[in-house]
Backbone bond lengths (Angstrom), bond angles and torsions (degrees), N, CA, C in turn:
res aa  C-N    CA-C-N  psi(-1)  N-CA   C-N-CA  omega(-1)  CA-C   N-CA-C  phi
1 X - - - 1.454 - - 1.510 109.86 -
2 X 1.553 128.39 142.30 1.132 135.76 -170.20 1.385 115.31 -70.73
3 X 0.862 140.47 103.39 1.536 131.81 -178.64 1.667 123.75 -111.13
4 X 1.498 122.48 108.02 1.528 134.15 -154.29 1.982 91.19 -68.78
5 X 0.994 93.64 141.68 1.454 108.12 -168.53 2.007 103.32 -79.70
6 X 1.382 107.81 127.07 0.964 130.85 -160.53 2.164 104.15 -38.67
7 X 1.736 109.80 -50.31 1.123 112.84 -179.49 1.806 121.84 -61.81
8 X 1.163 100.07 -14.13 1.774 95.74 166.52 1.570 110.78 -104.39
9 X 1.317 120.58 42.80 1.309 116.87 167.94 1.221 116.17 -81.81
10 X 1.241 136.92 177.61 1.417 130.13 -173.48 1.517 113.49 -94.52
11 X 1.465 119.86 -18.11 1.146 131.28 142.05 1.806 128.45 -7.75
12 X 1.886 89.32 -66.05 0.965 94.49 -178.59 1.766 132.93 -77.11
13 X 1.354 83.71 0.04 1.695 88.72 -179.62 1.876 111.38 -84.10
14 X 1.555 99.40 -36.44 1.676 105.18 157.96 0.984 135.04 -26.84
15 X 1.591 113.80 -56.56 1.584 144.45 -136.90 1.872 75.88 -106.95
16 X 0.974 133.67 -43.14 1.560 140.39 179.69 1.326 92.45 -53.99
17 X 1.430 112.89 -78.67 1.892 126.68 -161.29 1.413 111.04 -46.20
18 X 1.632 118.35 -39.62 1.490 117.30 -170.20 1.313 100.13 -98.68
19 X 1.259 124.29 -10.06 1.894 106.28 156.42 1.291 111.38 -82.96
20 X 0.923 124.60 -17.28 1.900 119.09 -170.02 1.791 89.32 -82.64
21 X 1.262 104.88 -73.57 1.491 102.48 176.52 1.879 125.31 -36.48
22 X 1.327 98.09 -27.30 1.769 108.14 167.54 1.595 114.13 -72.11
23 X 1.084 92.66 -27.92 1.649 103.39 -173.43 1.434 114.24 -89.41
24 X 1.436 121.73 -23.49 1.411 139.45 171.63 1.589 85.35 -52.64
25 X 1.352 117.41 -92.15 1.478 140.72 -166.96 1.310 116.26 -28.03
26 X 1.160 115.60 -49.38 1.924 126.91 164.41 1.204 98.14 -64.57
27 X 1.055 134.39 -37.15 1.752 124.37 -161.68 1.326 126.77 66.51
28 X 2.104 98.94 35.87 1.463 96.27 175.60 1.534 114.23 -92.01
29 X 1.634 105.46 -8.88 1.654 125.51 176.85 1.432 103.13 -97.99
30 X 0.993 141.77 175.58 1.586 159.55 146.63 1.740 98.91 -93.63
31 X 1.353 102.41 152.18 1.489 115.29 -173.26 1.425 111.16 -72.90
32 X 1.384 109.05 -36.28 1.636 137.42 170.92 1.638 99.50 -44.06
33 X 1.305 128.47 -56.39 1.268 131.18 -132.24 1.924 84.00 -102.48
34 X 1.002 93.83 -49.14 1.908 108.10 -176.92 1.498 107.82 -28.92
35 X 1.477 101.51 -50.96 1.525 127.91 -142.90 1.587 107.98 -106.84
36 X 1.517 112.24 -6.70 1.837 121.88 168.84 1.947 81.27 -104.34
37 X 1.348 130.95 -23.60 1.323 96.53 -174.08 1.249 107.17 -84.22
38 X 1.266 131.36 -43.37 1.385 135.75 -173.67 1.363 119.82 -82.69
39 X 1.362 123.99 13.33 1.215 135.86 139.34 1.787 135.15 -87.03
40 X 1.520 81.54 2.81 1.765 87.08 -162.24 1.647 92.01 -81.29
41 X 1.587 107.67 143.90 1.079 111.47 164.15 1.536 135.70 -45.59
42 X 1.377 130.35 148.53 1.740 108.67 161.02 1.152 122.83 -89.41
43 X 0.898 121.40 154.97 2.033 128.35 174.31 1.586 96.99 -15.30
44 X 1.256 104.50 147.27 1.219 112.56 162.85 1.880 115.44 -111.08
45 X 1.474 90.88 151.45 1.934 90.32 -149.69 1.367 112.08 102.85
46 X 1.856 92.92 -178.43 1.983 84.08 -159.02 1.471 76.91 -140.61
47 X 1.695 110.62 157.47 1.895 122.08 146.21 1.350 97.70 -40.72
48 X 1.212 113.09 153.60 1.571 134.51 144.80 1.413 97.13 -85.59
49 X 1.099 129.44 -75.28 1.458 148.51 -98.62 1.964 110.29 158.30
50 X 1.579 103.24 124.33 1.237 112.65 -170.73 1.544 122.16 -160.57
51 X 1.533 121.19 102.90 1.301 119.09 -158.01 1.503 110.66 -59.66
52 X 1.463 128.11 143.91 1.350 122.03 167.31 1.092 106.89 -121.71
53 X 1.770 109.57 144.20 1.700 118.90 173.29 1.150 98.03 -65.71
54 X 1.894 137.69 -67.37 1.367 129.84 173.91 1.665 115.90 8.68
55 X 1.507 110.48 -69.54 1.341 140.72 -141.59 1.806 106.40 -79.32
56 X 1.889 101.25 -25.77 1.617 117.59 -165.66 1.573 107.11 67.74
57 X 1.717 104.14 -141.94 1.301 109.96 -178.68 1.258 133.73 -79.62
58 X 1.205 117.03 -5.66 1.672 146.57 163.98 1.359 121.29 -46.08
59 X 1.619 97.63 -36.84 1.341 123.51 168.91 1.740 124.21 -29.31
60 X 1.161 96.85 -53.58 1.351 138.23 176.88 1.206 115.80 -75.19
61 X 1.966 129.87 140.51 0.901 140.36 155.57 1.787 119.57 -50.70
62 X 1.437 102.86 -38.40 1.454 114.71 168.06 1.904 126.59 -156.32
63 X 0.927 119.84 -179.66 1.622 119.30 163.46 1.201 112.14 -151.43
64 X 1.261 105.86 99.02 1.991 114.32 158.90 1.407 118.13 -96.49
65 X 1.786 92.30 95.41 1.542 111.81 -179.17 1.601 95.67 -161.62
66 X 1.747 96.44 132.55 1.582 109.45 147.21 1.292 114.17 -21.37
67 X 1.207 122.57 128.10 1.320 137.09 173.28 1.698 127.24 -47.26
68 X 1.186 127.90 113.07 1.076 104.74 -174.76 1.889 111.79 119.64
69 X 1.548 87.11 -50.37 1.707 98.63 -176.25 1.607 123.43 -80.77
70 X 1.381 116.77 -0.60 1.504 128.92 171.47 1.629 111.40 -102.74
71 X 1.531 106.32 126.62 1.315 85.68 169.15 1.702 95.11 178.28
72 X 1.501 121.53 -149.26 1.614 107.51 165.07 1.326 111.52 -151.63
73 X 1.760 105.76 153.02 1.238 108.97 -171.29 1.731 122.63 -129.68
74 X 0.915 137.43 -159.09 1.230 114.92 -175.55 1.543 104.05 -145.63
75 X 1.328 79.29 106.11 1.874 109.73 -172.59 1.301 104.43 -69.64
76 X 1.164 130.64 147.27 1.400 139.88 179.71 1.514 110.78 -81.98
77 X 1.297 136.28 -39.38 1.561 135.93 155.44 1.431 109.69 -59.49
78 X 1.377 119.82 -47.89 1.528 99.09 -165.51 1.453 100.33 -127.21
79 X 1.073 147.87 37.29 1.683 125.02 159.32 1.412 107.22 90.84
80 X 1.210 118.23 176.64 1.184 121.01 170.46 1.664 124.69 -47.14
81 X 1.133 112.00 109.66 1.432 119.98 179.58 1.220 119.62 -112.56
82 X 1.772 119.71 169.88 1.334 135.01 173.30 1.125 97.64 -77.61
83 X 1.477 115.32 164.36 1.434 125.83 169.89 1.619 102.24 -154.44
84 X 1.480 122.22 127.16 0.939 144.97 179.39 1.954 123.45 -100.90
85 X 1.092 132.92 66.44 1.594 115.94 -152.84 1.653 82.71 -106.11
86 X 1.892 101.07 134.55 1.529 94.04 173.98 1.638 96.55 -125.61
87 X 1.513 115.33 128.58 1.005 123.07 -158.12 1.243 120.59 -84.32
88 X 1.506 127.41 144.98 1.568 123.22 -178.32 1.444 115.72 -37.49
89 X 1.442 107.67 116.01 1.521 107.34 162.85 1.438 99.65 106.99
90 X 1.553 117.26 -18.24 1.499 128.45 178.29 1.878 116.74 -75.59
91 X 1.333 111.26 129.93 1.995 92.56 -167.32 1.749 96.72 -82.93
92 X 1.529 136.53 -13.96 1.167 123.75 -179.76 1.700 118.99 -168.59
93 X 1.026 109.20 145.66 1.624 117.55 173.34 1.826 108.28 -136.81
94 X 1.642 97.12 97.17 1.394 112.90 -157.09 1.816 95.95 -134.76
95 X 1.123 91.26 148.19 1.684 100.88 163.68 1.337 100.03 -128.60
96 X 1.374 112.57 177.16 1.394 133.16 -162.58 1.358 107.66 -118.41
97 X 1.703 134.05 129.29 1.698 117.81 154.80 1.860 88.60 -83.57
98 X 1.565 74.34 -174.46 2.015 97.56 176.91 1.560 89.94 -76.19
99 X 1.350 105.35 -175.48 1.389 145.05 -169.63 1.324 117.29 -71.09
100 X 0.977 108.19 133.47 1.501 119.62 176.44 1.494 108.50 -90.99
101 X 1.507 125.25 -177.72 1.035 122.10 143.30 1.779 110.73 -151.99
102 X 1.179 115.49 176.53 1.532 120.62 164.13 1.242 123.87 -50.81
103 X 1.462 116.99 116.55 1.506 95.47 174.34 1.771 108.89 123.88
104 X 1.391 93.85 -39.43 1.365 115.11 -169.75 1.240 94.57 -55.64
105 X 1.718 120.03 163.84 1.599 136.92 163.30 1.432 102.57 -144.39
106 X 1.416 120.43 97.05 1.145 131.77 168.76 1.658 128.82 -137.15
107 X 1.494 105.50 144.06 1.481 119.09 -162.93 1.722 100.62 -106.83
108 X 1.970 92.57 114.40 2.000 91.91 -177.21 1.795 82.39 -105.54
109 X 1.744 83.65 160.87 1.555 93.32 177.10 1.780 106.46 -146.92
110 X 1.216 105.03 123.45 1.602 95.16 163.45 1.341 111.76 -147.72
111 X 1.427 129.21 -162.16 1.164 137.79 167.74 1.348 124.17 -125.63
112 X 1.936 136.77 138.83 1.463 107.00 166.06 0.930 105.19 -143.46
113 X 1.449 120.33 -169.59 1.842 113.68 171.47 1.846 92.80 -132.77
114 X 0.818 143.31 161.09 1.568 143.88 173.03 1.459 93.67 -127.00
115 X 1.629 92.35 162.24 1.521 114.34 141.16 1.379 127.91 -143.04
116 X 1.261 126.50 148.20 1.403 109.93 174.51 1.111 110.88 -123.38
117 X 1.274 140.63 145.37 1.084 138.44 156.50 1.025 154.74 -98.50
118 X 1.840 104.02 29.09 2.061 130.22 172.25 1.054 104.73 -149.33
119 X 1.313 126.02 -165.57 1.546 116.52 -169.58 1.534 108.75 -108.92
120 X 1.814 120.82 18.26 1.319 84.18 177.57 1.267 112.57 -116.07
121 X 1.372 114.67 -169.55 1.977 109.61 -168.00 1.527 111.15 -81.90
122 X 1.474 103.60 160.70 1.585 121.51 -171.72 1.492 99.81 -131.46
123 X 1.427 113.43 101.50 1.357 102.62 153.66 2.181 118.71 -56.84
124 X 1.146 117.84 130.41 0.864 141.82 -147.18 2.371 97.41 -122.22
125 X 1.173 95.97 -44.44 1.417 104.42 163.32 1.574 134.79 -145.07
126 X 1.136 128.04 141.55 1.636 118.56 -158.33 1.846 94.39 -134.30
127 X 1.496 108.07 130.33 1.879 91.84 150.88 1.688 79.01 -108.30
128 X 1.338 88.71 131.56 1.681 104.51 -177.04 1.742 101.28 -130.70
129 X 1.755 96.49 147.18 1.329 113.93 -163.41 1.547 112.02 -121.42
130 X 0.926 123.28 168.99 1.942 135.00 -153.19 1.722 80.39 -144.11
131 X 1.506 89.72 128.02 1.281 135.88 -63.13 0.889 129.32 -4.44
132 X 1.720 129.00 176.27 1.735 109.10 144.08 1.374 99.43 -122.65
133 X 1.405 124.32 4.90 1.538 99.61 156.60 1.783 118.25 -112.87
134 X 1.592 91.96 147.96 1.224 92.14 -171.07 1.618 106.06 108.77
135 X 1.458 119.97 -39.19 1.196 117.73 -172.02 2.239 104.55 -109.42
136 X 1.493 80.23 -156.67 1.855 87.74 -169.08 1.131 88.01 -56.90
137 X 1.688 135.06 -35.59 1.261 128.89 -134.28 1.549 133.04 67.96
138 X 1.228 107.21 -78.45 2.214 112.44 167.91 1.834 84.14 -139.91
139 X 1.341 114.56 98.38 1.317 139.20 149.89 1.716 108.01 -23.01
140 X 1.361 108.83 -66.57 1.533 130.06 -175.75 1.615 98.64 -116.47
141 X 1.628 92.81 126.06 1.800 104.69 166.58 1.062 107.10 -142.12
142 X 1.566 128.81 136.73 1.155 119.79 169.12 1.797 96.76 -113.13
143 X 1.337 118.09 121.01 1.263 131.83 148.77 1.704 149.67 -80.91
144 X 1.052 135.54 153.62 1.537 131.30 -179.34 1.882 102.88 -133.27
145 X 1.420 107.29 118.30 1.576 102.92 169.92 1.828 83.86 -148.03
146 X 1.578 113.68 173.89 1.232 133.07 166.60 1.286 122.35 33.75
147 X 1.534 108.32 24.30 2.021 131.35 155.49 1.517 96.55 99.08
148 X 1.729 120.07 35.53 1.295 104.89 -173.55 1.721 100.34 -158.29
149 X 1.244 117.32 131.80 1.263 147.71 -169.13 1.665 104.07 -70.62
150 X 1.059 114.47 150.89 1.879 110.04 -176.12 1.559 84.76 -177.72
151 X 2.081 79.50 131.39 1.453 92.34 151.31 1.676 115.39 -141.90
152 X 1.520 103.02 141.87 1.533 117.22 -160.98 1.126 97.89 -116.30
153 X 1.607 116.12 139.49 1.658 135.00 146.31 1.569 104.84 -69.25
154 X 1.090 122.23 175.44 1.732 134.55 -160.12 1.507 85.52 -161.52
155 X 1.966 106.50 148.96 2.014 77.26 175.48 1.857 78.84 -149.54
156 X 0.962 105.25 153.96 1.994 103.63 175.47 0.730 131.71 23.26
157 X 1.833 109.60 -60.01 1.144 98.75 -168.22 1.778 112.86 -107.43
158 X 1.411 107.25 29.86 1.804 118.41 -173.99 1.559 104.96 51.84
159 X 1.661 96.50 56.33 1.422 106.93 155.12 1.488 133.38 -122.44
160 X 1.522 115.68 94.15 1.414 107.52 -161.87 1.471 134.71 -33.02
161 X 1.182 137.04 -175.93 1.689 140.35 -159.94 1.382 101.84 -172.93
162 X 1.640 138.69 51.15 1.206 121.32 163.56 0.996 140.31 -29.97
163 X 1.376 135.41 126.03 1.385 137.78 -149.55 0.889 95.87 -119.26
164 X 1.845 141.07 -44.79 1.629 118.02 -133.46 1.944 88.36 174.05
165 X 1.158 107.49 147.24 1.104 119.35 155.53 1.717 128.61 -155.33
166 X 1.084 110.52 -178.08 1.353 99.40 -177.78 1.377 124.18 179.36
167 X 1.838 128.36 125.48 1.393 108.73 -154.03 1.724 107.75 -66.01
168 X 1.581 83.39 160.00 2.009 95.49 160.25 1.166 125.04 -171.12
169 X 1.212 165.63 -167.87 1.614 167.75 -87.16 1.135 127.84 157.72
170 X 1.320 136.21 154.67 1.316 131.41 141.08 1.312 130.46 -52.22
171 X 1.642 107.55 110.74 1.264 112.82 176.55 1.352 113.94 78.58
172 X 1.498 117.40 38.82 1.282 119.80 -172.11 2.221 101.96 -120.77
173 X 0.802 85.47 109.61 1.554 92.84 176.83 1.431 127.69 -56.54
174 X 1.632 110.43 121.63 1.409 111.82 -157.52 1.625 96.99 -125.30
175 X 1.405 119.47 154.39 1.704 117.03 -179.49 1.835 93.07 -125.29
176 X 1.257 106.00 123.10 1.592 121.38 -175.63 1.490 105.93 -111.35
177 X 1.644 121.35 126.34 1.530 121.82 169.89 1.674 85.82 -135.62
178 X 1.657 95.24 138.64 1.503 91.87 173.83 1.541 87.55 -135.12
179 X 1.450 114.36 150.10 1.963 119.25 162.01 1.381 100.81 -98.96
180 X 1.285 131.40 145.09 1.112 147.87 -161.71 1.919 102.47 -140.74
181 X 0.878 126.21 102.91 1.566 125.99 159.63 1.637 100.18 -104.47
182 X 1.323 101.46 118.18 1.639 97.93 -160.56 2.192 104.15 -100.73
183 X 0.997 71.34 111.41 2.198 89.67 179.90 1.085 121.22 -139.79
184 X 0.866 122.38 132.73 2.211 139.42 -177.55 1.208 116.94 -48.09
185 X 1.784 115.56 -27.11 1.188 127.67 175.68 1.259 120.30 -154.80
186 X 1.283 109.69 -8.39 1.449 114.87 -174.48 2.376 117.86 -119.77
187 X 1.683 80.49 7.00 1.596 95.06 -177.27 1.500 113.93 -53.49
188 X 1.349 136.92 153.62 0.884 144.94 173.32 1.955 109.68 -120.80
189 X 1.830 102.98 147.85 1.122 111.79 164.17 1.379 107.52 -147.30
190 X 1.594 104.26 132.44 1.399 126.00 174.64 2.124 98.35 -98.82
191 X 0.956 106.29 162.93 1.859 119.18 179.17 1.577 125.54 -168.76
192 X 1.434 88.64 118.35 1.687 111.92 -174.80 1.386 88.02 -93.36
193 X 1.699 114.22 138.58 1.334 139.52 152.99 1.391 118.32 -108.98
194 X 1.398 131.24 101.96 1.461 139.45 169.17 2.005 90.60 53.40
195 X 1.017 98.47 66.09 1.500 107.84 177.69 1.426 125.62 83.37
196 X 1.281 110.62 -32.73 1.904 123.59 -164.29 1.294 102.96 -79.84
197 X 1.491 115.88 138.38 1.507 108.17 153.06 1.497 127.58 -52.30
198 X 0.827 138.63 155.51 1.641 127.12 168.42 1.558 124.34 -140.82
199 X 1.588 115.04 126.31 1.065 133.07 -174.95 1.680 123.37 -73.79
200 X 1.605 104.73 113.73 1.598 113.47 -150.77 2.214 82.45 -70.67
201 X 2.237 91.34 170.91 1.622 92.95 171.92 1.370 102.70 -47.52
202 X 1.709 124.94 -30.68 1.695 99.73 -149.48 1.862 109.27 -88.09
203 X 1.486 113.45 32.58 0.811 117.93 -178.93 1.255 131.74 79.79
204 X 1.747 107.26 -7.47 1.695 105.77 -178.25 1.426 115.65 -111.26
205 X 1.365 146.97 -165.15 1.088 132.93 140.27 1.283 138.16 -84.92
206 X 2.138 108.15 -0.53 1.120 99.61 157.52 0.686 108.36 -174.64
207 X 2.199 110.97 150.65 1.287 139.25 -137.78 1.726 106.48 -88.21
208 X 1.154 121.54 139.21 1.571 129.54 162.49 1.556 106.51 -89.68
209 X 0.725 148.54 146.94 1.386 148.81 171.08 1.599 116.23 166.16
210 X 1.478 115.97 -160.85 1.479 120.84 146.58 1.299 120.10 -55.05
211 X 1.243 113.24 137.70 1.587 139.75 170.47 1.339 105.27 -132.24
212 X 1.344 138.59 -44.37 1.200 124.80 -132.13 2.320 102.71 -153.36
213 X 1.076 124.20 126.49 1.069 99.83 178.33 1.899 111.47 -166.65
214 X 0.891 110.65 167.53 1.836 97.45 -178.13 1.377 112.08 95.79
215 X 0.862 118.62 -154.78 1.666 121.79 165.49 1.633 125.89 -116.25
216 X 2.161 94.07 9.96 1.614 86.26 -161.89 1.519 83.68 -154.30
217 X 0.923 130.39 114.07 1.606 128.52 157.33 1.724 129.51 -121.66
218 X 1.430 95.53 131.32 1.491 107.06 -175.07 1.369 115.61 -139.99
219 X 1.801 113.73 -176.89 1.608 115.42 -164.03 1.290 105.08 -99.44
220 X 1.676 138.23 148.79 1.022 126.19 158.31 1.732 108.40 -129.37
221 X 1.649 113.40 134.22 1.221 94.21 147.36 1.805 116.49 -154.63
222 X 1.572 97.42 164.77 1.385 104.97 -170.64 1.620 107.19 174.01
223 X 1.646 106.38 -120.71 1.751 104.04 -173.56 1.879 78.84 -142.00
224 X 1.582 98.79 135.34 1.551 108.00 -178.52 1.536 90.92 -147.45
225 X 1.577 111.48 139.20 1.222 141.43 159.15 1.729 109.73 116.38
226 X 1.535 104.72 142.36 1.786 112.11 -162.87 1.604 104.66 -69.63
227 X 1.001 127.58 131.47 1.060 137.79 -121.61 1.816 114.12 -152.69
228 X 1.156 146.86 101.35 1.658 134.95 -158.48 1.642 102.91 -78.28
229 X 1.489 124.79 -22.21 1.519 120.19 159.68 1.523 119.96 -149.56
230 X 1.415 106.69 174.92 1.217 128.37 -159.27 1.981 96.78 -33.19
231 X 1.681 94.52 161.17 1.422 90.09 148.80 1.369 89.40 -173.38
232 X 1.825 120.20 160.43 1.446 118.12 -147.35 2.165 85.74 -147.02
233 X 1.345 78.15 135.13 1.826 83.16 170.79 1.685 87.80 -120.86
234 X 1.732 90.27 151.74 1.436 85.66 172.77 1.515 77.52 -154.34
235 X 2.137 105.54 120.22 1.268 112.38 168.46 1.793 103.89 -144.37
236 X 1.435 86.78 168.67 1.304 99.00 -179.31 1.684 117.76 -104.11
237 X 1.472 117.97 170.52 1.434 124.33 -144.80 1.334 102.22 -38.99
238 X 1.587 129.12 125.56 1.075 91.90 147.74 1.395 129.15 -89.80
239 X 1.651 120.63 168.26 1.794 125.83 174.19 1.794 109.64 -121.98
240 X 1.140 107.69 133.20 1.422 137.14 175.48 1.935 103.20 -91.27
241 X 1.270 110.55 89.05 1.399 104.54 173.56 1.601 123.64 -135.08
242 X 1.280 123.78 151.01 1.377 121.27 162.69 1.187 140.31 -6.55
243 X 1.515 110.74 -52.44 1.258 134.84 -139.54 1.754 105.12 -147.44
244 X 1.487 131.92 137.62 1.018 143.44 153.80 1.466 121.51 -41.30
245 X 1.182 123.07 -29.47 1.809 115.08 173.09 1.218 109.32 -102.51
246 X 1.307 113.67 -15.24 1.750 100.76 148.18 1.302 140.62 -46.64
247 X 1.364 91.78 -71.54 1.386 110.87 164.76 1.490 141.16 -54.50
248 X 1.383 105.20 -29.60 1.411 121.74 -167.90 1.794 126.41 -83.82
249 X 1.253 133.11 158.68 1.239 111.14 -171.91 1.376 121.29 71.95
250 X 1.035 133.95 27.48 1.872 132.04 -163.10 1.560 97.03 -97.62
């Protein structure tokens, strides 16, 4: 079931109004400034769907992880976070969003930092499809091996389409927005890197290809593939939304 992520409640626009108005009164705001913020519109578009730490693992449509190794912690850059550790010898430590479908046009957004600890690659994010044989398998993957970030299209016949890469580190904090129009052959993907648009190899900013395939498609993220040691994702909520300023920045 879809559940709107706790920070766009209407709550929070309250808890906004009576600090700005607190701040009028001290005179650490100007009345001017109070009154363009609390007039400003909100995003336009809605949550789908938005994991909460509050909530734990419930959060989630599912968790395929060793016991023990999913859960959240509280990162010193960002707040309470997910944490994903998939253990040597373990093939994955993954959670699940809800369901996709055909047709759909939706913008996911999160943030993470990884680590690995051998040299080989970890898918890190999947839109992954039911079956997976026979089909794309994960349409969209974004991976990390040999200090460098990659994200691949998959298309019918589970033949990759490198799109994009980009260096990075252990434990180095990354902000991910991808658009997804999800189609068998005609899907589209747009991709934000730590804010920027970014221009795929084929020269554009965005891909036609596979998105979508099987009879069942959904989100995954965490640390995927068998592996001789540890490796640890650590991200924050992700949100499934309408719209690019929903989603974006997480």
């Amino acid at each position: 079931m879809f559940r709107p992520a706790r920070a766009f409640r209407p709550a929070r626009a309250a808890t906004l109004a009576l600090g700005l108005a607190a701040a009028v009164l001290s005179g650490t705001v100007p009345a001017a400034t109070a009154t363009a913020t609390a007039a400003a519109p909100a995003a336009a578009g809605k949550v789908i769907w938005a994991a909460d730490t509050a909530e734990g693992a419930a959060s989630f449509a599912g968790v395929q992880c060793k016991s023990g190794n999913f859960g959240t912690v509280q990162d010193p850059a960002r707040g309470k976070a997910w944490r994903a550790r998939q253990a040597a010898g373990e093939e994955r430590c993954e959670t699940l969003g809800p369901d996709l479908h055909e047709g759909d046009t939706v913008y996911v957004g999160w943030s993470s930092r990884v680590r690995i600890g051998d040299a080989e690659s970890r898918y890190v994010f999947q839109l992954k499809c039911s079956p997976s044989t026979g089909t794309a398998n994960h349409p969209v993957e974004i991976d990390i091996a040999d200090g460098r970030i990659r994200l691949q299209d998959w298309d019918t016949q589970h033949v990759a389409h490198p799109l994009w890469s980009a260096p990075t580190a252990d434990d180095q904090w990354h902000t991910y927005t991808l658009k997804l129009r999800l189609g068998r052959t005609d899907g589209t993907v747009d991709f934000w890197f730590d804010g920027a648009k970014q221009t795929f190899t084929t020269g554009s900013g965005t891909y036609t290809g596979t998105t979508w395939d099987g009879t069942r498609d959904y989100l995954k993220w965490g640390s995927y593939h068998p592996s001789p040691a540890d490796a640890t994702n650590t991200f924050t909520s992700p949100v499934i939304a309408t719209s690019y300023a929903l989603a974006a920045g997480r």
